[in-house]
N, C-alpha and C positions, 0 to 999 in steps of 0.2 A: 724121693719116692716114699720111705719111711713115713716122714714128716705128714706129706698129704692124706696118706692111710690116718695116721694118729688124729690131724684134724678133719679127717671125714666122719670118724670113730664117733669123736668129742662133738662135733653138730649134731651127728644124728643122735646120742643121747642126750643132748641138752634140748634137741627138739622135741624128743618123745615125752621126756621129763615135763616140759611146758605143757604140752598138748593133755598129758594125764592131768594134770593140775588145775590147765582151766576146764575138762571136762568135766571132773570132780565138784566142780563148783559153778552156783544158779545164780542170778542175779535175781532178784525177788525186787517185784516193783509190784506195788498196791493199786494202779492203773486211777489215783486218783489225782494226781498232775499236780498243779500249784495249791487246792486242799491241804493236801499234808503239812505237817507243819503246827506251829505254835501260834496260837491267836489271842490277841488282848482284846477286849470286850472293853470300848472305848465309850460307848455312848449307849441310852436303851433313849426311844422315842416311843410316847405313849401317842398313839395314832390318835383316836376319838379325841382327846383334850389337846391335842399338840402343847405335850406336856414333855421336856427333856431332861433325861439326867446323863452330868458326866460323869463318867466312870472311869476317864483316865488316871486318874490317881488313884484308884481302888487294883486292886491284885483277882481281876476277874478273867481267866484264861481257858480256851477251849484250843483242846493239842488233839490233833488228828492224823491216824496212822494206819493201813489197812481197813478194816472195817471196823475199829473202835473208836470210840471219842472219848477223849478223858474233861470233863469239865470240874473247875477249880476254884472258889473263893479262896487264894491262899490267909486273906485275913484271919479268915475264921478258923479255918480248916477244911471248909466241905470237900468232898471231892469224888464225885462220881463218873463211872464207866458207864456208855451205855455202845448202843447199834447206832448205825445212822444208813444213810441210802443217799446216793446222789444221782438224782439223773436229770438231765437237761437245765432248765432252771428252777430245780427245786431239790428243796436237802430234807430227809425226813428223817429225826430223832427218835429214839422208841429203847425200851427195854432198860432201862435206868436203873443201874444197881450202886450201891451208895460202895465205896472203894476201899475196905478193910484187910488187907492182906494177913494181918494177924490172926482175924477172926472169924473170916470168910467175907464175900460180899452181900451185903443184904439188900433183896429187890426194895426198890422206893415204891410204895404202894398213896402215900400222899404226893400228889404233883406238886403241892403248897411250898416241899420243900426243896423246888427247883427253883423257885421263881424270881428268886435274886440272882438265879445267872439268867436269866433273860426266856427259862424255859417254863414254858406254862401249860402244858399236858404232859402224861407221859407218851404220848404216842404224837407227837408233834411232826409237822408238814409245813416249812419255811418255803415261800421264795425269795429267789436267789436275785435279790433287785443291783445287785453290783456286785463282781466277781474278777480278781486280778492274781497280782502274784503277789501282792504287799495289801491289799483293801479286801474288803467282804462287806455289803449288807447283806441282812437279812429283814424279813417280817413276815409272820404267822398272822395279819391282817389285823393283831392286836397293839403289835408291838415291833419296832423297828430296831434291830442290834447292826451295831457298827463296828468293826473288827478291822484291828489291825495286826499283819504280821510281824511276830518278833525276828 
């Protein structure tokens, strides 16, 4: 009879214990599904010339997280934050700050100096012409990028 008491004791504080613990804590999901994630910028097609470059061998990456995008030439160095939007079949890019943590971020006021990751305004509106869990096209009706997930 002891016994029973001691472990009814020990469940119900090993239950309350749990129950506080996972109360305590949120699960946070950015509601953008297969998006998230690391992207290698595999290919850019130049629509007007049907003109292609491969960029698989190049270190060109767009990594996407809640509602920031982090875009990356790791060659060089570049490497900017911006906003993005996703809704239906279309992704819109906009607010471009070049990504400095030491010395603050500083808004990109030339678009000139997106345009080797494949972004060519700063207020950009892709659609979304192929979308999975591993592929992505895009094109801004200039340019065609091809993305794969890492």
């Amino acid at each position: 009879m002891k016994r029973n008491i001691i472990l009814s004791v020990a469940f119900c504080a090993v239950t309350a214990i749990s129950m506080a613990t996972f109360t305590a804590c949120t699960i946070e999901t950015s509601g953008n599904g297969d998006l998230d994630g690391f992207w290698h910028l595999t290919q850019i097609d130049t629509l007007s010339t049907g003109g292609s470059a491969d960029k698989s061998e190049e270190l060109l990456f767009w990594a996407v997280q809640a509602d920031l995008l982090n875009v990356v030439d790791r060659r060089i160095g570049s490497d900017y934050l911006m906003r993005f939007d996703k809704s239906g079949t279309t992704l819109r890019v906009y607010e471009p700050y070049g990504n400095d943590r030491m010395s603050g971020d500083i808004k990109v006021e030339d678009p000139l100096e997106l345009a080797p990751l494949g972004i060519n305004a700063l207020d950009e509106t892709f659609t979304i012409e192929n979308f999975s869990s591993s592929k992505m096209t895009l094109n801004d009706g200039f340019l065609r990028l091809s993305f794969v997930k890492m």
